[in-house]
C-alpha positions in Angstrom: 5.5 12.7 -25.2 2.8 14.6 -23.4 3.1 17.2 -25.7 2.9 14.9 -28.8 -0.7 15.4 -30.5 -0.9 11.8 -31.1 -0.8 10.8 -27.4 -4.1 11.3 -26.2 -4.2 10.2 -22.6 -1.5 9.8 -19.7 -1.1 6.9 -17.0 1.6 7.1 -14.3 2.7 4.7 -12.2 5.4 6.2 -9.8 6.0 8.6 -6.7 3.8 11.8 -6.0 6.1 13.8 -6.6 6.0 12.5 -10.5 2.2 12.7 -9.9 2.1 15.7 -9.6 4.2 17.1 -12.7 2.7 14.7 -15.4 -1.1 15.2 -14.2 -0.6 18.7 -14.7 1.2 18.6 -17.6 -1.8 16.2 -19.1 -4.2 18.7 -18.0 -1.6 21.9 -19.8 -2.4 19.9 -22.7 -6.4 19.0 -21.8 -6.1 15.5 -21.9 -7.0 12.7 -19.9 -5.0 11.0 -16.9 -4.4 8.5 -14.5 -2.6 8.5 -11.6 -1.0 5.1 -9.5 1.6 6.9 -6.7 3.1 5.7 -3.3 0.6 3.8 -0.6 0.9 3.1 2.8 -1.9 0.4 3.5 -3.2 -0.5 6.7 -3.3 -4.2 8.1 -5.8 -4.3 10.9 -6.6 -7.0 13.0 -9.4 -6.9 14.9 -10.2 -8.8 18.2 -12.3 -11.5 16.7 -9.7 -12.4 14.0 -8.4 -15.6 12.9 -5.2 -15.2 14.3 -2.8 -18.0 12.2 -4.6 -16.5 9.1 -3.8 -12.6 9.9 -0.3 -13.5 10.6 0.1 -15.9 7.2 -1.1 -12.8 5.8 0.8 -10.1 6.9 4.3 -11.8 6.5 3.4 -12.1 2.6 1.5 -9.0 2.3 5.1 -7.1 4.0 7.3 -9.0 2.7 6.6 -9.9 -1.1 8.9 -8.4 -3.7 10.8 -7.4 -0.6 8.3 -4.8 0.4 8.5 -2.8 -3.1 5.1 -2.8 -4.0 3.0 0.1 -3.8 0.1 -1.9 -1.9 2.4 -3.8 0.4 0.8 -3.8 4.0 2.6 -1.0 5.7 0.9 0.1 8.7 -0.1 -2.9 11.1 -2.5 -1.9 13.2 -4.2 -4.6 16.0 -6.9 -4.4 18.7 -5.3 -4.9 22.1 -6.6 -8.0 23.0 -4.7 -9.4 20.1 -1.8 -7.2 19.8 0.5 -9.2 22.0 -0.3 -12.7 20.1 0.2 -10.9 16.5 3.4 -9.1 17.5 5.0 -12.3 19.0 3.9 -14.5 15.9 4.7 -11.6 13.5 7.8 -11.5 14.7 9.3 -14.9 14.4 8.3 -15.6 11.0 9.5 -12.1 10.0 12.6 -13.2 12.2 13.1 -16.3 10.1 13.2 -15.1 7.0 16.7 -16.6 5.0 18.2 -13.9 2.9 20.0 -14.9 -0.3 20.4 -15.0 -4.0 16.8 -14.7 -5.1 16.8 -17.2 -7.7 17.6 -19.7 -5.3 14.6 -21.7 -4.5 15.6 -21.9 -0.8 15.8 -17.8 -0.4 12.7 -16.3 1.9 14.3 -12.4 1.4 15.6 -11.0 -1.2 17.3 -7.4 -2.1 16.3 -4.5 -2.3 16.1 -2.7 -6.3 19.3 -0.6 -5.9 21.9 0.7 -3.4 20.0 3.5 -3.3 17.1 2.2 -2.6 18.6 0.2 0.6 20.4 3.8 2.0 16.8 5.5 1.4 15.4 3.0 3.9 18.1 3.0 6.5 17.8 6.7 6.8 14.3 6.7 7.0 14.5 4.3 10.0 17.0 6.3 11.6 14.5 9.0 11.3 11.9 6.9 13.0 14.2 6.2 15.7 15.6 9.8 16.3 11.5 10.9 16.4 11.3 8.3 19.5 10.3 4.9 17.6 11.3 1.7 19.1 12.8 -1.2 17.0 11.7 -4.5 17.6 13.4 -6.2 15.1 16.2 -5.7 12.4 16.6 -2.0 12.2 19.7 -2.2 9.5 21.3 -3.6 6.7 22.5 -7.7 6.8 26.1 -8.2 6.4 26.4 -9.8 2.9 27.1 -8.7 -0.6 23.9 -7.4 -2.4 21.7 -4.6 -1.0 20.0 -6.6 1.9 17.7 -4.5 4.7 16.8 -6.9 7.4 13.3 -7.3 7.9 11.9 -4.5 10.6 9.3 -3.8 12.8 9.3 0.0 14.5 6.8 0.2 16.9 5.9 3.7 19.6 5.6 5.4 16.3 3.9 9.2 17.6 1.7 11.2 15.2 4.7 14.2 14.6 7.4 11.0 13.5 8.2 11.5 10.2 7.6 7.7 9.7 4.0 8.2 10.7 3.7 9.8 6.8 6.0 8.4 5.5 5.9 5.4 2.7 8.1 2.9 3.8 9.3 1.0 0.5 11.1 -2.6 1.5 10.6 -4.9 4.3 9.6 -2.0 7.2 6.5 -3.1 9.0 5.1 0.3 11.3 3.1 -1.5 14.3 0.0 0.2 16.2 -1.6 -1.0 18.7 -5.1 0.0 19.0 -8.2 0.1 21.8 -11.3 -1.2 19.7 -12.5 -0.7 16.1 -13.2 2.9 16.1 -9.7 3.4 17.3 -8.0 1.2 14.2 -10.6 3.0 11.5 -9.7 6.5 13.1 -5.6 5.5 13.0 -6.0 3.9 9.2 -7.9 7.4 8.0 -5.1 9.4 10.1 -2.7 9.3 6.4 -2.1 11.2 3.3 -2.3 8.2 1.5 -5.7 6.3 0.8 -4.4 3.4 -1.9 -5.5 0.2 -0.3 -6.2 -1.9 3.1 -6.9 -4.9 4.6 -9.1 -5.9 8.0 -9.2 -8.9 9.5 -12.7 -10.2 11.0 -14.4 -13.4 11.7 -17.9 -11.1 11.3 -17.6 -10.5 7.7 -20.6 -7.9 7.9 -18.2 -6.5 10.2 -15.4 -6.9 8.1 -18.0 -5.0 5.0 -18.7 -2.1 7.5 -15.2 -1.5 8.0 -14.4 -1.5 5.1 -16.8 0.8 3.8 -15.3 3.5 6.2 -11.8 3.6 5.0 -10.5 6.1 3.2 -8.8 4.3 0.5 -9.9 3.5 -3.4 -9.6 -0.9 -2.6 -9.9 -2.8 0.7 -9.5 -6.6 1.3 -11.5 -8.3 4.0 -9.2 -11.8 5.1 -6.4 -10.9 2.7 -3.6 -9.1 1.5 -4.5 -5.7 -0.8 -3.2 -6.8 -4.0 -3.8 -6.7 -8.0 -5.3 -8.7 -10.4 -6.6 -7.8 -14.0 -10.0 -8.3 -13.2 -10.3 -5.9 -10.5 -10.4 -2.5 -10.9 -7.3 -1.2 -9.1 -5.9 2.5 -7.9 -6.6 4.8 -5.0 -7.3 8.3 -3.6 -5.5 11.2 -1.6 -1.7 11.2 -2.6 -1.9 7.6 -3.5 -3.5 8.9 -7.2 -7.0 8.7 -9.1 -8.5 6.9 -11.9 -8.3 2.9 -12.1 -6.5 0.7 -14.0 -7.5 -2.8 -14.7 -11.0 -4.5 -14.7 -14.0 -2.8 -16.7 -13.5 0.9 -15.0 -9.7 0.2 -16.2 -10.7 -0.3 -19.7 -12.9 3.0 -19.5 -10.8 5.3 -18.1 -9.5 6.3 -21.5 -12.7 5.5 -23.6 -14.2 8.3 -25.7 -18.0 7.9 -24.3 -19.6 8.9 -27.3 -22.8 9.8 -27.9 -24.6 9.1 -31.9 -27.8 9.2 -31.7 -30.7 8.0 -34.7 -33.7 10.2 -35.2 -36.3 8.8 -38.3 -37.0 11.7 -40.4 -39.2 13.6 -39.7 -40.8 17.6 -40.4 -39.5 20.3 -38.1 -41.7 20.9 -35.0 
């Protein structure tokens, strides 16, 4: 299809490893492309936060669609003072979760996309834990038909764990505790993805400065990093370039042309 001359531009959304071959495929063929890979967004709660609302907030920004969603919160990351409250809080709700057939109105978790998907994850964790992680919670699969990971938080995550790369994709929740807020902008830069992000702040000129200092194409201030057609939406680093959606969306693959008028006139 790349090849075809009628197709004139390329968007991908999928791993970086597909990234990679269709962008420069595009660009064999000198033609436009976007590019929506992996993320692994950072949650961070910072000491003056509105604790109920950053924990409402990180159970549905872990856990919706199971934690298959490109900018699902993946790496929490909490100022000490409140990394204690969060954890315990976190953990509960994460904790109470009901597993089941997801078309029952009474289910909380649902599966995972495939088998495969599900035996990805649990090696990954397994990973973690053999690089010196701590589980907190879950850890493995639930014991019922259906592709079911229970939710998990790996904490004492060091900088040469595989997980600390890693894209975790289903209901895997990285923890990191933090000393201030140069600390949690230092640990949310420390990644080779940059897709979205979230901080959590009472001060929102607080919340505006940190944002502005993460390295990532979207951040939330008070909520979840999440999509909606108005807003232009992609990232930087292996998490892609180029937006989709909103008005930079609807100009990525615009031909800016330029026609311009001159009344006639004699030759200088």
């Amino acid at each position: 299809m790349v090849d075809d001359d009628r197709i004139r531009g390329v968007a991908l959304t999928g791993s970086v490893a597909a990234g990679r071959s269709l962008a420069a495929w595009a660009g064999q063929n000198l033609k436009p492309s976007s590019m929506e890979l992996g993320g692994s967004d950072a949650f961070i709660v910072l000491e003056d936060a509105d604790l109920d609302l950053a924990i409402k907030w990180a159970i549905w920004g872990r856990m919706y669609n199971c934690g298959q969603t490109c900018c699902a919160a993946k790496r929490f990351i909490v100022v000490d003072k409140l990394a204690d409250a969060f954890l315990e809080g976190f953990q509960a709700a994460l904790a109470a979760l009901v597993p089941g057939d997801p078309m029952d109105e009474q289910t909380t978790l649902g599966p995972l996309s495939s088998e495969g998907a599900l035996l990805q994850l649990l090696e990954q964790v397994q990973t973690a834990i053999a690089h010196g992680a701590k589980v907190l919670l879950g850890g493995g699969r639930i014991d019922r038909p259906g592709s079911f990971m229970a939710p998990t938080i790996l904490t004492d995550i060091a900088p040469d764990n595989p997980a600390f790369r890693d894209e975790f994709f289903g209901p895997v929740a990285l923890f990191f505790r933090v000393a201030d807020e140069e600390a949690a902008i230092a640990l949310a830069n420390d990644s080779d993805f940059g897709l979205g992000g979230s901080v959590f702040t009472r001060d929102l000129a607080r919340g505006r400065r940190v944002a502005s200092r993460i390295e990532t194409g979207m951040m939330f201030i008070n909520n979840i990093s999440w999509s909606d057609a108005e807003l232009p939406f992609g990232g930087i680093k292996n998490s892609g370039y180029g937006r989709e959606l909103g008005d930079m969306g609807i100009q990525q693959f615009v031909n800016k042309k330029l026609v311009r008028y001159v009344v006639a006139q004699a030759p200088l």
